[in-house]
PDB file with one MODEL, atoms N, CA, C and O in Angstrom:
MODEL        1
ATOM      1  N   UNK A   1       0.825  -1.183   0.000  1.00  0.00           N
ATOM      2  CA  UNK A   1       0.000   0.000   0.000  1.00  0.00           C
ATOM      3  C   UNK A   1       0.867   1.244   0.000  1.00  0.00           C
ATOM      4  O   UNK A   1       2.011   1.260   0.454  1.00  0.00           O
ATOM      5  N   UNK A   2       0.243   2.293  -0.544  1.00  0.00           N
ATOM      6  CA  UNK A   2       0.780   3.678  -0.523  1.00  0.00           C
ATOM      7  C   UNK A   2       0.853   3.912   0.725  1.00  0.00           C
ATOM      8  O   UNK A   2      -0.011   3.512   1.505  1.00  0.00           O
ATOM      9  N   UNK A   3       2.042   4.688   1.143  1.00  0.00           N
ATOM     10  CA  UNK A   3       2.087   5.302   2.187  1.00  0.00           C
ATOM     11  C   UNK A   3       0.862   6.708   2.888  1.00  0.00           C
ATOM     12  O   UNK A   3       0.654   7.018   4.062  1.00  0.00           O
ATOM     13  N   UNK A   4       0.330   7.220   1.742  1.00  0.00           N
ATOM     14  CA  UNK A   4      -1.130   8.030   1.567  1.00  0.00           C
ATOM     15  C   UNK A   4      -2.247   7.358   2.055  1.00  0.00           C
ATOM     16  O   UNK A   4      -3.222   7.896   2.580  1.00  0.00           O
ATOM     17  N   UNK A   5      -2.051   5.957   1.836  1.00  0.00           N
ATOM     18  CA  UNK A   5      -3.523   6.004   2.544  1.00  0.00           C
ATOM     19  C   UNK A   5      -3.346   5.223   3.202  1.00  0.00           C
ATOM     20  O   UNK A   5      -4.193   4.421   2.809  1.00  0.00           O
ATOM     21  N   UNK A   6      -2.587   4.508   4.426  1.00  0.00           N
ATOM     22  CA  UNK A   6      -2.249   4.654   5.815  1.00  0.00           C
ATOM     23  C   UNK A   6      -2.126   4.899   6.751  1.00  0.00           C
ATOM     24  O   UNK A   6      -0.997   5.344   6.953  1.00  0.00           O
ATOM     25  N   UNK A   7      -3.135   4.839   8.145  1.00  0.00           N
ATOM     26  CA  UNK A   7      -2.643   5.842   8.834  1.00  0.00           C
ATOM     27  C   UNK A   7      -1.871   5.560   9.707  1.00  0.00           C
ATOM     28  O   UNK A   7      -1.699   4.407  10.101  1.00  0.00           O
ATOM     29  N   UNK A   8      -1.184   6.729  10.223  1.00  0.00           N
ATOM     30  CA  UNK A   8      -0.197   6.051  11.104  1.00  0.00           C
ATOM     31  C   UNK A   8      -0.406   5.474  12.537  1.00  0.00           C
ATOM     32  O   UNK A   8      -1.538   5.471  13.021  1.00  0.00           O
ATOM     33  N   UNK A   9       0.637   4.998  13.207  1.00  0.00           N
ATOM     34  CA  UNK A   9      -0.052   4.523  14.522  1.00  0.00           C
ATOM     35  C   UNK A   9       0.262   5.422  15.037  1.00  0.00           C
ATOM     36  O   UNK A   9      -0.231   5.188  16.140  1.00  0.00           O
ATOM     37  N   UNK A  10       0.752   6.391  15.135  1.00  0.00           N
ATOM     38  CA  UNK A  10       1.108   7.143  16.520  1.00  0.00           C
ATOM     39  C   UNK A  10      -0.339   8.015  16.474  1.00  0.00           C
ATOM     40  O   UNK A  10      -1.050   8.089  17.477  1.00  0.00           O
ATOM     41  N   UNK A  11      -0.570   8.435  15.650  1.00  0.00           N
ATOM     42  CA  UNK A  11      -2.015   9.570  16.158  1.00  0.00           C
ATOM     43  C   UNK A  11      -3.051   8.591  16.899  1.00  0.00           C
ATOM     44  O   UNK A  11      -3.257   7.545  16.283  1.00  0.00           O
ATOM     45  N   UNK A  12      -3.609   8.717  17.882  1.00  0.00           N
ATOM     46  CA  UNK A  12      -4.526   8.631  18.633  1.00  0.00           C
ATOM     47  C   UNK A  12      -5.833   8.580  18.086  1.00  0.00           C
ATOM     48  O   UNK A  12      -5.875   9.187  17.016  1.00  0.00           O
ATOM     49  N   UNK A  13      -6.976   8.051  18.445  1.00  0.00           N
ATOM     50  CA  UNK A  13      -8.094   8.067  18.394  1.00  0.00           C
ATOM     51  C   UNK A  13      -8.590   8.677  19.780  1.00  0.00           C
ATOM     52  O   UNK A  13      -8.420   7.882  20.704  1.00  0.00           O
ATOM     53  N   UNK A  14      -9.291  10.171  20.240  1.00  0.00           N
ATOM     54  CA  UNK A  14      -9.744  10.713  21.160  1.00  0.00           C
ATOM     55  C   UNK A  14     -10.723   9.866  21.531  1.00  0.00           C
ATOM     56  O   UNK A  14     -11.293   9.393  20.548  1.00  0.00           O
ATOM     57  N   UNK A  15     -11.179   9.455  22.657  1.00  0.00           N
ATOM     58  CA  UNK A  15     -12.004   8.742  23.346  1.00  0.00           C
ATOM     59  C   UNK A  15     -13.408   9.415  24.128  1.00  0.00           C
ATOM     60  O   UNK A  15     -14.481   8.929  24.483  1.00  0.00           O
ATOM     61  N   UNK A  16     -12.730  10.962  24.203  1.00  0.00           N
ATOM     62  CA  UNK A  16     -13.776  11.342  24.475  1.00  0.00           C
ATOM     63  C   UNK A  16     -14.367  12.519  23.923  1.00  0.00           C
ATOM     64  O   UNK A  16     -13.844  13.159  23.011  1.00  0.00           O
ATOM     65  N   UNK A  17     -15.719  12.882  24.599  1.00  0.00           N
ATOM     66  CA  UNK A  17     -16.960  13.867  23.858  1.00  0.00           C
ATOM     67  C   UNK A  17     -16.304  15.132  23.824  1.00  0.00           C
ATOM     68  O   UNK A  17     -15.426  15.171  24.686  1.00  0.00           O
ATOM     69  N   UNK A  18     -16.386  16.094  23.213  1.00  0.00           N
ATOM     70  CA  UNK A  18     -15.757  17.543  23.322  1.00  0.00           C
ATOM     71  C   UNK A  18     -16.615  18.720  24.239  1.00  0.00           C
ATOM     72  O   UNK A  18     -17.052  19.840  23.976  1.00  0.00           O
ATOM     73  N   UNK A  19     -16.616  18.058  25.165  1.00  0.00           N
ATOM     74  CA  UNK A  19     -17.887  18.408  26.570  1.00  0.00           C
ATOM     75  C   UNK A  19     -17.823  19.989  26.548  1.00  0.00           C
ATOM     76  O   UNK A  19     -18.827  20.693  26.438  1.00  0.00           O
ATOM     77  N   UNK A  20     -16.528  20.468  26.664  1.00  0.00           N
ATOM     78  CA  UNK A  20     -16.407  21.813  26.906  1.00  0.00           C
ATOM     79  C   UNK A  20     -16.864  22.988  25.699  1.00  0.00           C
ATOM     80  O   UNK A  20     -17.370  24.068  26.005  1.00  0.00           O
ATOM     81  N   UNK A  21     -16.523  22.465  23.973  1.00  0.00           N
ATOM     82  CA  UNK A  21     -16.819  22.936  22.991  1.00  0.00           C
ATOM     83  C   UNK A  21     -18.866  22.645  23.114  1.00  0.00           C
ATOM     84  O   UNK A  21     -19.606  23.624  23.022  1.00  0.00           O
ATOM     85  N   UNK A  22     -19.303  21.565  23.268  1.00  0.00           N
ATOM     86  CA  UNK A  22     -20.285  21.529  23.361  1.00  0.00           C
ATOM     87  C   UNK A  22     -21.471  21.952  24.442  1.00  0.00           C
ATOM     88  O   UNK A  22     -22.657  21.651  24.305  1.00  0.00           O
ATOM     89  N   UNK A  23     -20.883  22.749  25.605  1.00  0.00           N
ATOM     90  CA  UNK A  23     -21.506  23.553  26.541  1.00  0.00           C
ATOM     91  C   UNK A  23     -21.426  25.213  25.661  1.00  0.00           C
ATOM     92  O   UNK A  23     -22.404  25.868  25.302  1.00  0.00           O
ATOM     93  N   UNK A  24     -20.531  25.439  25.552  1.00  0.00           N
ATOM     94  CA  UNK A  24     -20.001  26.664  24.920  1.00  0.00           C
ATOM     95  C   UNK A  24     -21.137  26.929  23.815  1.00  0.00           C
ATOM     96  O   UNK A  24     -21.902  27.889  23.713  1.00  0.00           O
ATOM     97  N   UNK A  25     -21.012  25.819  23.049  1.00  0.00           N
ATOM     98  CA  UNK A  25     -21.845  26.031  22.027  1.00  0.00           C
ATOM     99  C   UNK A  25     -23.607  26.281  21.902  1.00  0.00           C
ATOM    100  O   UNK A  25     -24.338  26.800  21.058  1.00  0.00           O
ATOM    101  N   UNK A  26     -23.810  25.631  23.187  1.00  0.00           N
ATOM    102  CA  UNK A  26     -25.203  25.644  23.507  1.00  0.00           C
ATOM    103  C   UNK A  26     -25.557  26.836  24.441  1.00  0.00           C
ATOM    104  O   UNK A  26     -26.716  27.048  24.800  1.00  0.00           O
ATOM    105  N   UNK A  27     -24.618  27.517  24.775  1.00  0.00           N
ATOM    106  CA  UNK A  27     -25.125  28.921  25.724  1.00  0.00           C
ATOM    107  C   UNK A  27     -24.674  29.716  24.716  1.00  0.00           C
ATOM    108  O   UNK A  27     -24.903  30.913  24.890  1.00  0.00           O
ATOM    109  N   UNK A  28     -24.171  29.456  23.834  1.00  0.00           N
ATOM    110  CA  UNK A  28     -24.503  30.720  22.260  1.00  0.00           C
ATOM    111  C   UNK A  28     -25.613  30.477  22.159  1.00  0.00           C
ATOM    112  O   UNK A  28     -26.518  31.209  22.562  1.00  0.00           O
ATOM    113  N   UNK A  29     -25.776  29.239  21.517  1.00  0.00           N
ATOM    114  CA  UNK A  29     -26.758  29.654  20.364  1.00  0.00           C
ATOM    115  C   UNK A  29     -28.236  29.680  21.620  1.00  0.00           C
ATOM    116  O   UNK A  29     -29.139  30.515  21.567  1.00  0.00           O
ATOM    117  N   UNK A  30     -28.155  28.741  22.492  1.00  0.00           N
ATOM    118  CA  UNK A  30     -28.915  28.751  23.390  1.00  0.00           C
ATOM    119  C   UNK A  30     -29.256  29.094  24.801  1.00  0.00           C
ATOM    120  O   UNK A  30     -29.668  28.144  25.467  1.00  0.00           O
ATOM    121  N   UNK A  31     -29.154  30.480  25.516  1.00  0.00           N
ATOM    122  CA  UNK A  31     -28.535  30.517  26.732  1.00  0.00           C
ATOM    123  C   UNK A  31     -29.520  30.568  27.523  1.00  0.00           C
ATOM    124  O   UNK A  31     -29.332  30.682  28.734  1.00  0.00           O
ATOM    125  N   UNK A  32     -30.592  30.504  27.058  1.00  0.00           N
ATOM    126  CA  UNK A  32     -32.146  30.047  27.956  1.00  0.00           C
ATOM    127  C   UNK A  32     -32.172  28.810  28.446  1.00  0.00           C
ATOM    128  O   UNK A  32     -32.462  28.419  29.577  1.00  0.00           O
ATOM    129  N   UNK A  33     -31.812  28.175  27.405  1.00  0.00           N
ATOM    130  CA  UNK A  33     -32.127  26.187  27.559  1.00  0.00           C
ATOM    131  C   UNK A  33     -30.686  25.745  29.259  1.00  0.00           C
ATOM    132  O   UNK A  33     -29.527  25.995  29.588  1.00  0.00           O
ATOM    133  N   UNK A  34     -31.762  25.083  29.693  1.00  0.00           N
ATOM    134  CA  UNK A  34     -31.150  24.484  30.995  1.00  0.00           C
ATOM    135  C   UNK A  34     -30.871  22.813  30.693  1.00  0.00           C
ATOM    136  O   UNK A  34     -31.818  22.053  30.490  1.00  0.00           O
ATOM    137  N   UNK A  35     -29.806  22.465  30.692  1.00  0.00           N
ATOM    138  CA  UNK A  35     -29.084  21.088  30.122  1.00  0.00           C
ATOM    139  C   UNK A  35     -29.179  19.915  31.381  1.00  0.00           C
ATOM    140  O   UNK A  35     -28.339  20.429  32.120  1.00  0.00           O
ATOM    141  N   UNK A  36     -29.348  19.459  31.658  1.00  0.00           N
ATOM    142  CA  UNK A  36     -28.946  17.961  32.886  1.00  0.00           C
ATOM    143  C   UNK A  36     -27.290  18.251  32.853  1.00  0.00           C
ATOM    144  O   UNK A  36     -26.773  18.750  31.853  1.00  0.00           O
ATOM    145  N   UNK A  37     -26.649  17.955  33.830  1.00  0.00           N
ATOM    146  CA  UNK A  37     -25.357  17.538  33.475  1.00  0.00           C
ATOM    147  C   UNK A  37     -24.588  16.921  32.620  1.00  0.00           C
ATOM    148  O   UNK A  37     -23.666  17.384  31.948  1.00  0.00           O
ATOM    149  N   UNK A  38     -25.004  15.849  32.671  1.00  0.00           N
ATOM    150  CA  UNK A  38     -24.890  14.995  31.267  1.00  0.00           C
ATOM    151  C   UNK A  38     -25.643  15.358  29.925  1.00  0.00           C
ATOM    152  O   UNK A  38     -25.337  14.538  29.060  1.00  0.00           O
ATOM    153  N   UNK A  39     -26.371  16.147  29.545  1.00  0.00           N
ATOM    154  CA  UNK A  39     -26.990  16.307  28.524  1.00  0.00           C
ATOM    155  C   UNK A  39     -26.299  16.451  27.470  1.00  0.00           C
ATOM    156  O   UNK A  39     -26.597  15.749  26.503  1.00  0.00           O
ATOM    157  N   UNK A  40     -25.338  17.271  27.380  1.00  0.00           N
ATOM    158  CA  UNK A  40     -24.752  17.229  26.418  1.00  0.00           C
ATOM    159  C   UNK A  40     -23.818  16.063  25.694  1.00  0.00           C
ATOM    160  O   UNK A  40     -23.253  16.262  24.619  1.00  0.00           O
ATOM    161  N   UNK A  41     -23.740  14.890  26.390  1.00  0.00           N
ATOM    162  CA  UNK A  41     -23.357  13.987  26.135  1.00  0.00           C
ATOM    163  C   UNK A  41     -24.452  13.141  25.297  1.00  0.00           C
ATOM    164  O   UNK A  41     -24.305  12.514  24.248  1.00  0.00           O
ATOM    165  N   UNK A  42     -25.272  13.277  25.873  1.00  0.00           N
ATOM    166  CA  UNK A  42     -26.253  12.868  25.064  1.00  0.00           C
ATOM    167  C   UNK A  42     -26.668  13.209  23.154  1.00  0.00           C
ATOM    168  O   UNK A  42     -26.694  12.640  22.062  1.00  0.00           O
ATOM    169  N   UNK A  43     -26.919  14.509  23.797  1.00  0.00           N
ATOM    170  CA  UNK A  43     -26.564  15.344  22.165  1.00  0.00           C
ATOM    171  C   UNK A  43     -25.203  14.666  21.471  1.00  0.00           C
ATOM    172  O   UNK A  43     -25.157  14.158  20.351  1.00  0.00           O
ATOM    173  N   UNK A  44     -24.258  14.774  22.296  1.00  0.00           N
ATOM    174  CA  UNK A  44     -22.600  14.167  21.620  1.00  0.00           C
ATOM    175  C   UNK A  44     -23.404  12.478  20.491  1.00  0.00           C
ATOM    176  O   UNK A  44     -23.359  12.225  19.287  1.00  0.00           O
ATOM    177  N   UNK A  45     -23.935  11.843  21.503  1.00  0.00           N
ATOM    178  CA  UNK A  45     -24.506  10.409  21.345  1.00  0.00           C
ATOM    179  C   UNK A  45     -25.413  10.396  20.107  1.00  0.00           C
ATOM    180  O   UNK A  45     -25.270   9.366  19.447  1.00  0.00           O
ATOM    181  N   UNK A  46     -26.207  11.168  19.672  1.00  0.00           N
ATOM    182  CA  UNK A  46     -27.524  11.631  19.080  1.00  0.00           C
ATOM    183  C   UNK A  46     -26.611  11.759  17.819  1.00  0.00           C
ATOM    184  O   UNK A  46     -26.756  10.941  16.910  1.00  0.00           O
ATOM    185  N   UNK A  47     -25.800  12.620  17.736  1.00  0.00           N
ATOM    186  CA  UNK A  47     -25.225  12.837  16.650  1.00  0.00           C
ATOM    187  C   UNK A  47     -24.450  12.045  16.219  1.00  0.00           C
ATOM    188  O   UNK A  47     -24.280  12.006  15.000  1.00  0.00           O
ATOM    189  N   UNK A  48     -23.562  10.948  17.289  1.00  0.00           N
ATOM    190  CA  UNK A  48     -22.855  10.258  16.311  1.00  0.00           C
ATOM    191  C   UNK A  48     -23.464   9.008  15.767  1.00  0.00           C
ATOM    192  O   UNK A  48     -22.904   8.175  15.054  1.00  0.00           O
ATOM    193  N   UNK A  49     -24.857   8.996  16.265  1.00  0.00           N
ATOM    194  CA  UNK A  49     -25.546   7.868  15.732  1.00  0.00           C
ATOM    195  C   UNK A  49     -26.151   8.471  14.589  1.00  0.00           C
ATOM    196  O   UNK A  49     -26.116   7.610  13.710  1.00  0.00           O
ATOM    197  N   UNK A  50     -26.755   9.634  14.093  1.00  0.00           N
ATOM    198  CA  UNK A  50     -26.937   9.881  12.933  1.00  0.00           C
ATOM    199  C   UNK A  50     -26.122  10.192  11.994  1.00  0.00           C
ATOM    200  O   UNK A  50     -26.643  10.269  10.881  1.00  0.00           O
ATOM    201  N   UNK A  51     -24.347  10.522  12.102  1.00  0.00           N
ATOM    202  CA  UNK A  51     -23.714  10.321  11.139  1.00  0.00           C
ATOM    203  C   UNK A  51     -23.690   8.855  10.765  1.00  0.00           C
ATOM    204  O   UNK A  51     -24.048   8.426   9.668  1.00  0.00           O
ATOM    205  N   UNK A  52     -23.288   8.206  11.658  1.00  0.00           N
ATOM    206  CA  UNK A  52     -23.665   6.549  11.392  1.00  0.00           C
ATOM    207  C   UNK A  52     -24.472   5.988  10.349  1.00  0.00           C
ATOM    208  O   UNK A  52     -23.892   5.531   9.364  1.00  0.00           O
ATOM    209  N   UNK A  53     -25.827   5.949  10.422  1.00  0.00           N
ATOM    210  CA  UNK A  53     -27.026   6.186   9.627  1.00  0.00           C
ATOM    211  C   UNK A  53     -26.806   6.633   8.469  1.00  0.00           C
ATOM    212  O   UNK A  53     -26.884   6.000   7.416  1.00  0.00           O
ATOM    213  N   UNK A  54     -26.528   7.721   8.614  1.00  0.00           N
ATOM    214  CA  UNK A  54     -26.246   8.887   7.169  1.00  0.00           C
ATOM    215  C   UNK A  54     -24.998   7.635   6.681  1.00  0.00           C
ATOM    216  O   UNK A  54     -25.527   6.568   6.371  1.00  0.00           O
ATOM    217  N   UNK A  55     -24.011   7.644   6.619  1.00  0.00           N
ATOM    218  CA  UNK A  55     -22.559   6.945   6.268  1.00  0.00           C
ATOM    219  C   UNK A  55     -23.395   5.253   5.844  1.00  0.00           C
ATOM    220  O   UNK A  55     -23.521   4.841   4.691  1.00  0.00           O
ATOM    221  N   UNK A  56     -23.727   4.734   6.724  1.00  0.00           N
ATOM    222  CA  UNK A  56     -24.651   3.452   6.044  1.00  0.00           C
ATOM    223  C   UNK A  56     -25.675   3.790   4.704  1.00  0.00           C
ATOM    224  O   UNK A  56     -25.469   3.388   3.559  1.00  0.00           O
ATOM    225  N   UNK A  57     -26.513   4.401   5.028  1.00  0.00           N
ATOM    226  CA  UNK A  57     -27.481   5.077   3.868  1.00  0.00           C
ATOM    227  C   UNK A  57     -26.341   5.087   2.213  1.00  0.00           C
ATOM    228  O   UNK A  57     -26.254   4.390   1.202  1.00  0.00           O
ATOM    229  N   UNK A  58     -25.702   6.230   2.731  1.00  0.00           N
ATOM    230  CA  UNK A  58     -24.569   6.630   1.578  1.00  0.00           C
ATOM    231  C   UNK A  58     -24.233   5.428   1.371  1.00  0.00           C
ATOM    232  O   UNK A  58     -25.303   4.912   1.051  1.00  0.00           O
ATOM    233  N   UNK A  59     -23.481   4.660   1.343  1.00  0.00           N
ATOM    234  CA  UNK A  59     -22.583   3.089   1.639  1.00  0.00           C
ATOM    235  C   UNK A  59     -24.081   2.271   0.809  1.00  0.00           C
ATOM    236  O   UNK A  59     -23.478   1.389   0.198  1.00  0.00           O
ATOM    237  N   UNK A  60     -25.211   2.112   0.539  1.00  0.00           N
ATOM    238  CA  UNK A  60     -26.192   1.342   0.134  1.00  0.00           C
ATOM    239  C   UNK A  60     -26.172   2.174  -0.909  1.00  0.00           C
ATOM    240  O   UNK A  60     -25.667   1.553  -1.844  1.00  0.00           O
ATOM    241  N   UNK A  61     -26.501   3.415  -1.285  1.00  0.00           N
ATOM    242  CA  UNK A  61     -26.814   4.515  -2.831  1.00  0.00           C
ATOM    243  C   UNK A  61     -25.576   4.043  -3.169  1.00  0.00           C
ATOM    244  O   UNK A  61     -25.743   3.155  -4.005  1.00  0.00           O
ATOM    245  N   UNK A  62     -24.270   4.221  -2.900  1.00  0.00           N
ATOM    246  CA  UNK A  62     -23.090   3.752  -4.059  1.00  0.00           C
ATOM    247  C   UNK A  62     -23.237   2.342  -4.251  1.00  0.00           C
ATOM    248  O   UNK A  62     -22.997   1.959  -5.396  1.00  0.00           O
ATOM    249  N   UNK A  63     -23.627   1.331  -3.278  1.00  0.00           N
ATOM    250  CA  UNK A  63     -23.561  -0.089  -3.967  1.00  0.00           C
ATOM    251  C   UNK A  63     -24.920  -0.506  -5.055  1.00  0.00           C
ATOM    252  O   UNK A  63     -24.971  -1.465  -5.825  1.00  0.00           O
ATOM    253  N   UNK A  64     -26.054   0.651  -4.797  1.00  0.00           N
ATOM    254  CA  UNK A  64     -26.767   0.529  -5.912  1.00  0.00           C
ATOM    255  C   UNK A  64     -26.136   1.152  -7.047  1.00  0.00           C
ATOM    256  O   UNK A  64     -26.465   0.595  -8.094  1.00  0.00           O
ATOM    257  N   UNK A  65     -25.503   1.921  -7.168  1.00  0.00           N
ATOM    258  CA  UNK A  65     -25.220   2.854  -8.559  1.00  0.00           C
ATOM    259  C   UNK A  65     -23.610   1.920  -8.927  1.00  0.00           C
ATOM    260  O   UNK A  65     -22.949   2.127  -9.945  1.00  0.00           O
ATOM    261  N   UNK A  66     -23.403   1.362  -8.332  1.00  0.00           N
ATOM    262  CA  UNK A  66     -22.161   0.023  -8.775  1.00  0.00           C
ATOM    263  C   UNK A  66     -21.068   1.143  -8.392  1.00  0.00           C
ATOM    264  O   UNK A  66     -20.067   1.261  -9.100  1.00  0.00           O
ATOM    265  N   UNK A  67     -21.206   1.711  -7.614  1.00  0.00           N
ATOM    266  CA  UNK A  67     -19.548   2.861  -7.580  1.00  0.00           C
ATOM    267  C   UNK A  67     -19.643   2.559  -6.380  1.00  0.00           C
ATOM    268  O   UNK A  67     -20.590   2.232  -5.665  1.00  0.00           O
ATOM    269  N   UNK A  68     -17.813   2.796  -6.110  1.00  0.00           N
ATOM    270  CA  UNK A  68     -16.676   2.286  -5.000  1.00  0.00           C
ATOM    271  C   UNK A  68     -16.797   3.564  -4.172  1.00  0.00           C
ATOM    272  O   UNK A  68     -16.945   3.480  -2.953  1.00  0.00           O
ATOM    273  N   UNK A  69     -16.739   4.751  -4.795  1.00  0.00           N
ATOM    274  CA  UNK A  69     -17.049   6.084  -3.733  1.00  0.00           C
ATOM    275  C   UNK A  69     -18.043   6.322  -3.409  1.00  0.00           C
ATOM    276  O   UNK A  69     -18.936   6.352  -4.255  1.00  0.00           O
ATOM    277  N   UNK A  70     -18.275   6.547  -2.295  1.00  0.00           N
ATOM    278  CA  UNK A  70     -18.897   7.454  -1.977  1.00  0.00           C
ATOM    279  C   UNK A  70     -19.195   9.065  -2.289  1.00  0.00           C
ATOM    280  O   UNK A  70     -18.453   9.907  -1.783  1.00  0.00           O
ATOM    281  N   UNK A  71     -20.218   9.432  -3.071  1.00  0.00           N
ATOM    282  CA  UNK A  71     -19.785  10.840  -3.735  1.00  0.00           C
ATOM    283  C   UNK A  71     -21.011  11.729  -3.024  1.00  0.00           C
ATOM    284  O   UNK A  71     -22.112  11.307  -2.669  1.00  0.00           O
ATOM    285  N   UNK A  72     -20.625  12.728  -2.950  1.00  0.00           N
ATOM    286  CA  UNK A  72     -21.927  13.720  -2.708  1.00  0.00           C
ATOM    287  C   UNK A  72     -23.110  13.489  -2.738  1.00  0.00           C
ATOM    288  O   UNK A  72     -23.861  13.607  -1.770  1.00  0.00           O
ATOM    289  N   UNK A  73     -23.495  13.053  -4.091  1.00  0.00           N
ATOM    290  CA  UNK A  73     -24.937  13.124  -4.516  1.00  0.00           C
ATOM    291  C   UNK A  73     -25.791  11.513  -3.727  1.00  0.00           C
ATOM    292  O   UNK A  73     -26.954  11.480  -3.325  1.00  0.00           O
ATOM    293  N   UNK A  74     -25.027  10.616  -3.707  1.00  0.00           N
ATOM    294  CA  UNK A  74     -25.080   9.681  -2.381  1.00  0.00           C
ATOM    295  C   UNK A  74     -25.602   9.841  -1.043  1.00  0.00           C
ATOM    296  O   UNK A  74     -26.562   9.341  -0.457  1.00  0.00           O
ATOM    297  N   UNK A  75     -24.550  10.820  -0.665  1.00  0.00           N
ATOM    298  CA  UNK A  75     -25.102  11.855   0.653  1.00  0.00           C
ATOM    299  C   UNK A  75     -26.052  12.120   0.661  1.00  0.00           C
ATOM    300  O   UNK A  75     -26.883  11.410   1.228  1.00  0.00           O
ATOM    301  N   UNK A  76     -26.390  13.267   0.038  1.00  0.00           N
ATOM    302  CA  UNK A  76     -27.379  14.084  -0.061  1.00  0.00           C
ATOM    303  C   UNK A  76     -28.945  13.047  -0.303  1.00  0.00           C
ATOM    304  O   UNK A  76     -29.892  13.498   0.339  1.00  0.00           O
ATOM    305  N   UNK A  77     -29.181  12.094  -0.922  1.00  0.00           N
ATOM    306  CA  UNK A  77     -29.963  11.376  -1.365  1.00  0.00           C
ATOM    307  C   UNK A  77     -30.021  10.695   0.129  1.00  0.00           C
ATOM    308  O   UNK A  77     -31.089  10.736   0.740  1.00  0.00           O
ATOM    309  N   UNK A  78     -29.012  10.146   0.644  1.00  0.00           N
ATOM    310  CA  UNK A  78     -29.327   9.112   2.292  1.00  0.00           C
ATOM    311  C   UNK A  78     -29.576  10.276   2.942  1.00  0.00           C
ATOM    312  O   UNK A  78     -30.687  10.147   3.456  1.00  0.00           O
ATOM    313  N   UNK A  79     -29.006  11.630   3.257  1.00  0.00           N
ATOM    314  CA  UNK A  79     -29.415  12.434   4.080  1.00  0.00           C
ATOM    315  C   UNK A  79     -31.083  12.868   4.000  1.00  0.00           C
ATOM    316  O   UNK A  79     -31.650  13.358   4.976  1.00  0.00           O
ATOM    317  N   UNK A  80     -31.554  12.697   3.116  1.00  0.00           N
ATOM    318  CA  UNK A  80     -33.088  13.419   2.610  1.00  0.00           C
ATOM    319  C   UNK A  80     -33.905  12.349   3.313  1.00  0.00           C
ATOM    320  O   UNK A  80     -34.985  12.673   3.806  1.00  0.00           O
ATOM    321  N   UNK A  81     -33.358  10.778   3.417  1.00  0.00           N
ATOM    322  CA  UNK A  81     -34.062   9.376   3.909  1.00  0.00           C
ATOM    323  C   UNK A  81     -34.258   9.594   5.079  1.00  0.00           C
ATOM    324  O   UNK A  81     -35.251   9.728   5.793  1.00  0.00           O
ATOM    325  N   UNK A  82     -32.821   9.624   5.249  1.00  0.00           N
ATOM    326  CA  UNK A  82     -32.510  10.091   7.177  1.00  0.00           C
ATOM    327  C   UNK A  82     -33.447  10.687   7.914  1.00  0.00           C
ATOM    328  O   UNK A  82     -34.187  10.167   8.749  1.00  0.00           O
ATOM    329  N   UNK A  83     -33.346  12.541   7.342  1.00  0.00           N
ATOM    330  CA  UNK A  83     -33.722  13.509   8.178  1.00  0.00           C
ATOM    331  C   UNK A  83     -35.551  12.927   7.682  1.00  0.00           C
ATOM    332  O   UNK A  83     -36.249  13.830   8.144  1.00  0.00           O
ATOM    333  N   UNK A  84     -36.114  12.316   7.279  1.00  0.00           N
ATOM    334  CA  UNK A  84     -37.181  11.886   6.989  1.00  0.00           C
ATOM    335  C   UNK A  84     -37.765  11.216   7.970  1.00  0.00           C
ATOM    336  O   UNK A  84     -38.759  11.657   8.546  1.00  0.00           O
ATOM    337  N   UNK A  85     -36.917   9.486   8.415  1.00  0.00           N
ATOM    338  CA  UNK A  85     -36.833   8.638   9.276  1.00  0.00           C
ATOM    339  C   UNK A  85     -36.798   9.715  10.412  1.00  0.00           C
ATOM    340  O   UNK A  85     -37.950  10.060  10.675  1.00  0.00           O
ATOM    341  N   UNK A  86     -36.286  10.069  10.829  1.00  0.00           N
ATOM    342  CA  UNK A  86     -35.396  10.891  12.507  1.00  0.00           C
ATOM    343  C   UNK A  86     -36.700  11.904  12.475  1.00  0.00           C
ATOM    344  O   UNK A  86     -37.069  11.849  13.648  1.00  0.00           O
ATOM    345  N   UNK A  87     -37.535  12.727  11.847  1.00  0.00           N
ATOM    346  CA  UNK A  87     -38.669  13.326  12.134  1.00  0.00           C
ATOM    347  C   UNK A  87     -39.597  12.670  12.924  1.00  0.00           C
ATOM    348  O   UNK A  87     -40.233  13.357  13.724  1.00  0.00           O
ATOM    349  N   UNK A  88     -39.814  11.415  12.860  1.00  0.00           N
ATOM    350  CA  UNK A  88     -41.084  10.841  13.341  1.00  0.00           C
ATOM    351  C   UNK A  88     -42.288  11.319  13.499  1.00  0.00           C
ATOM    352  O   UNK A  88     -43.187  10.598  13.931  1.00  0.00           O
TER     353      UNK A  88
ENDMDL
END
């Protein structure tokens, strides 16, 4: 394999939620809303299960259209399913 698309071992995989960016962020945009302690972890949780979703979705539109990438228009097509599903 190319050395490009390898990654290396020394970088890390962070383990955890970005607690502090995600308080910050919610007394911008939101400084009324009162959080649980943990809430924002939750939100952290919420979201990485719908990139998930979204990334599976995409991953099914390219194996229908017989292509190896994943391209935009993929996205956009699982994202429209998604935010559809997740309305309830």
């Amino acid at each position: 394999m190319a050395s490009s698309t390898t990654v290396s071992q020394k970088k890390q995989i962070k383990r955890k939620a970005p607690r502090g960016f995600l308080r910050r962020v919610f007394k911008q945009q939101k400084p009324h809303l009162r959080l649980d302690t943990r809430g924002d972890l939750l939100v952290h949780l919420n979201c990485l299960l719908f990139i998930h979703r979204l990334a599976e979705e995409s991953r099914t539109n390219a194996c229908e259209d017989k292509c190896r990438v994943i391209n935009k228009d993929h996205v956009l097509a699982a994202a429209k399913v998604i935010l559809k599903k997740s309305r309830g």
